[in-house]
C-alpha positions in Angstrom: 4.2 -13.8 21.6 5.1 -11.6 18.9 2.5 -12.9 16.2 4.8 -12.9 13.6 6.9 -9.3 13.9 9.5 -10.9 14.8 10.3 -11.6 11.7 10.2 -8.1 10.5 14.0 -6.4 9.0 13.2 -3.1 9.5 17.1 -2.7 7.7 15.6 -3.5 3.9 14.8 -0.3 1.8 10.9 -0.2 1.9 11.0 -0.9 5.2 13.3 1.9 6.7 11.0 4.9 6.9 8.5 2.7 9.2 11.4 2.0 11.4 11.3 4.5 13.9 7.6 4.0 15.4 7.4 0.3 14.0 10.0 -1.2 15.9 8.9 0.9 19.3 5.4 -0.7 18.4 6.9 -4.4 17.8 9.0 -4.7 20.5 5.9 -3.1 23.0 3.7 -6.5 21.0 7.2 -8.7 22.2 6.7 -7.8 25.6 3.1 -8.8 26.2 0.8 -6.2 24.7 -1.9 -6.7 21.7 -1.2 -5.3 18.4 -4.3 -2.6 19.9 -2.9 -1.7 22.6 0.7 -1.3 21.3 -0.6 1.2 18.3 -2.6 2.8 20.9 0.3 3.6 23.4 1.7 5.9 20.3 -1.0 8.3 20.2 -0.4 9.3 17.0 -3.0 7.9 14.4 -6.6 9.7 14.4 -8.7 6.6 15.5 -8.5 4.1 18.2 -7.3 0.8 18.2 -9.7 -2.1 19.5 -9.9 -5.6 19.7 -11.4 -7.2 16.4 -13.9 -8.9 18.7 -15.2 -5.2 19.0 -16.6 -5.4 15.7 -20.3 -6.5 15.8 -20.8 -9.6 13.3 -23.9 -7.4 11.7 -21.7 -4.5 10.8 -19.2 -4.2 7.5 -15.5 -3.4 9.3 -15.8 -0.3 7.2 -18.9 1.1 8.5 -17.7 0.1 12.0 -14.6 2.3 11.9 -16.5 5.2 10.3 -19.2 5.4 13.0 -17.1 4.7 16.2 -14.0 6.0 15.2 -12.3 2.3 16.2 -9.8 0.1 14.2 -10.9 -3.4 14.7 -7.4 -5.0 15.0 -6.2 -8.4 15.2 -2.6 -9.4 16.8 -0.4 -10.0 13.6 1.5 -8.3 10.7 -1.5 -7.6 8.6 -3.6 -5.1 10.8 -0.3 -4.6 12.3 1.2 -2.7 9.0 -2.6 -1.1 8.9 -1.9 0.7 12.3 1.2 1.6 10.9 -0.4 3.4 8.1 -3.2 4.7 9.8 -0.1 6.8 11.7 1.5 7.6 8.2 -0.9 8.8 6.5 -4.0 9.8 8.4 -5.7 12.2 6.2 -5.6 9.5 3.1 -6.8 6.7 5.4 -9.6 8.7 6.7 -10.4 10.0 3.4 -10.7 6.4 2.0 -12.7 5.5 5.0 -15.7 7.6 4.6 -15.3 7.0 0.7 -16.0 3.3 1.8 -18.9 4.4 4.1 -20.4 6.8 1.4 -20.4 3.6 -0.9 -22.0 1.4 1.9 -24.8 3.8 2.2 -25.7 4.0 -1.3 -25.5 0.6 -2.6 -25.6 -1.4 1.2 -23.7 -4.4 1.6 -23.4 -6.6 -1.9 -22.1 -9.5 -1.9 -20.0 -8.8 -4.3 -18.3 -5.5 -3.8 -18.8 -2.8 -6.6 -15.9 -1.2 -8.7 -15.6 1.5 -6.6 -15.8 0.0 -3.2 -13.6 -2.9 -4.9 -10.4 -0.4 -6.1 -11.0 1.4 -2.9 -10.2 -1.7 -0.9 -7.4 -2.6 -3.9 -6.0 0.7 -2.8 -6.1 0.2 1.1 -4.6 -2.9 0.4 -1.5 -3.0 -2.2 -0.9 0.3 -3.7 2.8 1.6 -3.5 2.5 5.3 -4.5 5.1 6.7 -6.8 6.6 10.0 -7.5 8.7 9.9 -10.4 9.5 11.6 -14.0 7.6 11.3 -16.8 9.9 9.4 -18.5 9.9 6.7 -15.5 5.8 6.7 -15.0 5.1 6.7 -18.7 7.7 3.3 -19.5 5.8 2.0 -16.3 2.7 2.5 -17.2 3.2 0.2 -20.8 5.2 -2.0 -19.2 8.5 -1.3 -20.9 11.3 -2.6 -18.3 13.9 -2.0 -20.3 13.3 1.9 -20.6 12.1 2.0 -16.6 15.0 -0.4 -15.3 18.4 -0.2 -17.3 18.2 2.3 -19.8 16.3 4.9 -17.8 18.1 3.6 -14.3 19.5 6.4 -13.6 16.3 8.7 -13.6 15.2 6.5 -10.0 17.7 8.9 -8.4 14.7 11.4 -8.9 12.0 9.2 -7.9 11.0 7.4 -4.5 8.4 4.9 -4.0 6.6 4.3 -0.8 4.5 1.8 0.8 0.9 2.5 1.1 -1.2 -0.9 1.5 -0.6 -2.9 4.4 -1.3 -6.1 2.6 1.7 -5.6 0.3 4.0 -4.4 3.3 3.2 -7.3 4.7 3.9 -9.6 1.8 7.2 -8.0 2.0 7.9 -9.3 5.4 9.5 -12.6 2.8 10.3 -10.6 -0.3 10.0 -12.9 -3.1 10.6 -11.4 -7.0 6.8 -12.0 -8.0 5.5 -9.5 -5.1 3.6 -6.8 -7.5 2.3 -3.7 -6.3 -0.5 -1.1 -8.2 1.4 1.7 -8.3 -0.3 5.1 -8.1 1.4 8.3 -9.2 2.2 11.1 -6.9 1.8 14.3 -8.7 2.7 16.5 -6.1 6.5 18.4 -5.7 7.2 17.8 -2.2 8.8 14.5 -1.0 7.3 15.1 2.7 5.3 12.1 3.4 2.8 14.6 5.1 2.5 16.8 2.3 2.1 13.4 -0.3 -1.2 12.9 2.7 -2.7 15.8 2.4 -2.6 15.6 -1.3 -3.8 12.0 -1.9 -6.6 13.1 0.3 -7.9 15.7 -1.7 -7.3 14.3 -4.9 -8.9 10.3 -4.3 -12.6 10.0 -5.1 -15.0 6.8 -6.1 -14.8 7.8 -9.3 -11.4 8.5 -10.0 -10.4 5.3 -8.6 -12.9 3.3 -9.9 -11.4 3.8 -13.0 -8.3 1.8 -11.5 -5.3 4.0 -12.3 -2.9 1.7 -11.1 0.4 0.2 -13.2 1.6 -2.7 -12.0 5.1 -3.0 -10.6 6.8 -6.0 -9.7 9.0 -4.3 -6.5 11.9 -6.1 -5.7 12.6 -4.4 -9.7 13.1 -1.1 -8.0 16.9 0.0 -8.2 18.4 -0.2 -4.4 15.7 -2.5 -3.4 17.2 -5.9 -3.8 20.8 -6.9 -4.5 19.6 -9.5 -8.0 18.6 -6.2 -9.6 21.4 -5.2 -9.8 22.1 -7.3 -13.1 20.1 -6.5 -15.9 19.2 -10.3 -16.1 17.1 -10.3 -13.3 14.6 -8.4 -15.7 14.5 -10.9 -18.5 12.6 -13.1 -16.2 9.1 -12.8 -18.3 6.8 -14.5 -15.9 7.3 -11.3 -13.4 7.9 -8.9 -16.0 5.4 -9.2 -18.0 4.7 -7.8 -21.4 1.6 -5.3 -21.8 -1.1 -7.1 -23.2 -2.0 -6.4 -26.4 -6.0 -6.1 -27.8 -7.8 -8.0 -29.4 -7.5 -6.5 -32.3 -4.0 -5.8 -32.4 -4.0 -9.9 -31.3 -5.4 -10.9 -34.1 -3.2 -9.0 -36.7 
């Protein structure tokens, strides 16, 4: 069984830079192997992949990996894209690993998870990191569609945005027009994926990202990314492109 990759077009846009090792990986899950043991054949991520019956039921997953240097993995697309990511961008991944272990040591296990153990694990799990012009991130960052989508379309030319968290890769898998990343800005020249890793990695700390500086971007918006956008309708629809709030104050004038 495939556990779901089947259904997997590595053809769309946000999917093609994955192609390569993903489809290797999916087709080595098609012919009998666990999601584990396919990521493991690769050799190319800095931990190991296990069964997630390797986890112990006393241990946060976090804390696991961070100790053992093993990726609890179930068979399907979630921990699937993980793996994948894991392989992309080691440096960021280990990074926000011992961030989450540095968390778990000083506060223990809560049940509810604090701000900055709560936006790392937003992070790990739907950012979409961005490198764009000003003019792009700052009509992004208030929301104004018009300016980032039709007006300003041109400028995406100059801009790329790649998929970080597995949970909205996998989302993706059925691309529907709600699907709405947190979108954090690259603010480094180069375009080389391992040059973006090393840089995330030194720049993301608990405190940085606890302050959640994320935009939200509704994907399938991105120009290239889905044939509807093409027509500037497809951004009138106001229950995915939403307005910025406005505050109370401003609210009540």
């Amino acid at each position: 069984m495939a556990h779901g990759l089947e259904a997997i077009d590595w053809e769309v846009p946000w999917l093609r830079p994955w192609r390569v090792p993903g489809q290797a990986i999916a087709q080595q899950v098609a012919d009998g192997l666990s999601v584990a043991q396919a990521l493991n054949a690769v050799q190319s991520a800095p931990k190991r992949f296990v069964p997630q019956a390797d986890l112990p039921a006393s241990v946060a997953y976090e804390q696991h990996i961070f100790d053992t240097g093993c990726v609890p993995t179930r068979d399907g697309l979630h921990d699937f894209f993980n793996g994948l990511v894991w392989m992309r961008f080691p440096q960021t991944k280990q990074r926000l690993n011992a961030l989450q272990a540095e968390q778990i040591a000083r506060l223990g296990i809560q049940p509810v998870r604090g701000p900055a153990r709560d936006a790392l694990t937003l992070f790990d799990e739907n950012v979409a990191l961005l490198q764009a012009p000003d003019a792009l991130w700052d009509a992004l960052a208030v929301k104004d569609w018009e300016t980032l989508f039709v007006t300003g379309r041109g400028l995406w030319s100059q801009a790329q945005l790649i998929l970080f968290g597995h949970a909205l890769t996998e989302k993706l898998v059925a691309p529907r027009k709600s699907i709405t990343a947190h979108v954090f800005r690259v603010q480094t020249p180069q375009p080389e994926i391992a040059a973006i890793d090393e840089w995330l990695a030194h720049v993301l700390n608990a405190e940085l990202l606890a302050t959640k500086p994320f935009a939200h971007l509704p994907v399938l918006g991105v120009p290239g990314w889905w044939r509807d956008n093409e027509n500037s309708a497809f951004y009138a629809d106001r229950g995915v492109f939403r307005a910025k709030r406005m505050d109370a104050t401003a609210s009540e004038a």
